[in-house]
Phi, psi and omega in degrees: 000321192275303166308338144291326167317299176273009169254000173268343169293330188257016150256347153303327184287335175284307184293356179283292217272092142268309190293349160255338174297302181231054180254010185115357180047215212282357185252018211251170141294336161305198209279297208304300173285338160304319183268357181265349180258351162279356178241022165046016202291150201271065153344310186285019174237104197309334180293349212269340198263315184295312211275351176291302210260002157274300184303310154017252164334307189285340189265352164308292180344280201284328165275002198203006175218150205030057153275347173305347182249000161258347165307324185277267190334315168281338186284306196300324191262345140217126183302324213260005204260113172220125210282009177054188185269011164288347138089225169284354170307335164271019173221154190035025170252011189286333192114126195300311177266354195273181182263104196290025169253335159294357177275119168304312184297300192295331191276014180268327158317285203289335140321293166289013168256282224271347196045203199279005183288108191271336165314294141337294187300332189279343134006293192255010182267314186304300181329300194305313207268337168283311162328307165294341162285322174323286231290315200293302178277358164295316177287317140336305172293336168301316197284303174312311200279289182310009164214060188022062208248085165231137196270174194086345190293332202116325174260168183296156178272099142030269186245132177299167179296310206261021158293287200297333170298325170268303200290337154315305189282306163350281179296345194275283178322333185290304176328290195311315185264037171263333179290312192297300179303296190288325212296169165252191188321287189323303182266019186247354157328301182284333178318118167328127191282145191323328222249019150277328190256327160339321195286327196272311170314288193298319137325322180273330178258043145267281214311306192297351160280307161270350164265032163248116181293318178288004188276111196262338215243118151336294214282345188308300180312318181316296177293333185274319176323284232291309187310298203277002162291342204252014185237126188199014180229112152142222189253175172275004160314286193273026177240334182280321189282266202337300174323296189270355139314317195268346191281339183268353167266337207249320173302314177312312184278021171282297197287326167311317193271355177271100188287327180299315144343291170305304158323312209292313199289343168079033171273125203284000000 
């Protein structure tokens, strides 16, 4: 029975991700074409579109798949523990750096399984969180292995540590607020909250920005703070399309003018 259970939850959960799953990959409407047009990356040039849509690929993976097998992995050590109808969305939607025990949901989840028996609740608390290390370094690692930032070849790394630490939170956040934009009430719920991932945004092109010795235009950065400070109105629908609407016009030439950065990512 419980393995039927879960398994009508993880084809709910693949029809909630119709919006990263069947939009087109990276030339698309889907999570895949939100991060190669927010990285401004040059499609028509095939090393730079394999090499997109390989980093892509790897973080749909880590972010949106087989969570039904850390669902399994908690159910075994507690039964009564169930994600309801927000489905996988309860899980790594939390925020890249962030802490799945500060997501209201999951932790509302893990309250109605354990009641105050904290022995128990730190139990699935343990699963999620080596999970999230897996997953977190997995994704780091996608961004490295797709542009050969791997250390032993012989050649310079590209990208600085906090280069692949940001250009993670871009693509991890372009995901979120793609989530924010399809979701319903209900899954936008599990979600790391917009004025966090504003937070995460802003941060990740500072840091990318200030480790480039060649980045000269200020005002690019100035500019990209005061926009995404400035969108605080209307649902989170319309607040997330406001975000990745200004990440896709403003980031790419940010990143274009950071040349190591830019070059490696191929931005047209």
């Amino acid at each position: 029975m419980m393995r039927f259970a879960i398994a009508l939850l993880a084809i709910a959960s693949a029809f909630i991700s119709s919006y990263g799953k069947s939009a087109g990959g990276i030339t698309g409407n889907g999570h895949s074409g939100d991060m190669a047009r927010v990285l401004g990356v040059d499609l028509s040039d095939s090393d730079a579109k394999a090499r997109m849509a390989k980093m892509a690929t790897g973080f749909a993976k880590y972010i949106d798949c087989n969570a039904d097998e850390l669902y399994r992995r908690i159910r075994e050590v507690e039964p009564a523990f169930s994600w309801g109808i927000e489905g996988h969305r309860i899980f790594f939607h939390w925020g890249l750096h962030g802490n799945p025990r500060n997501s209201d949901a999951l932790a509302e989840k893990v309250r109605n399984a354990t009641g105050d028996d904290l022995s128990r609740s730190e139990n699935i608390w343990k699963i999620i969180v080596a999970e999230q290390s897996v997953r977190n370094k997995g994704m780091f690692a996608q961004v490295a292995a797709a542009y050969d930032n791997v250390k032993g070849d012989g050649r310079p790394a590209p990208f600085r540590h906090d280069d692949i630490s940001s250009i993670a939170a871009l693509v991890y956040d372009t995901h979120i607020l793609g989530d924010y934009i399809c979701g319903t009430e209900k899954t936008q719920r599990t979600l790391i909250d917009l004025a966090s991932v504003k937070l995460d945004l802003l941060n990740a092109v500072r840091s990318i920005t200030s480790g480039d010795v060649d980045f000269k235009d200020n005002a690019m950065v100035n500019r990209f703070t005061r926009s995404i400070k400035d969108v605080c109105v209307g649902t989170k629908c319309e607040q997330a399309q406001k975000v990745l609407d200004i990440m896709t016009e403003q980031i790419p030439p940010i990143l274009k003018a950071c040349p190591r950065v830019g070059k490696t990512l191929k931005v047209k």
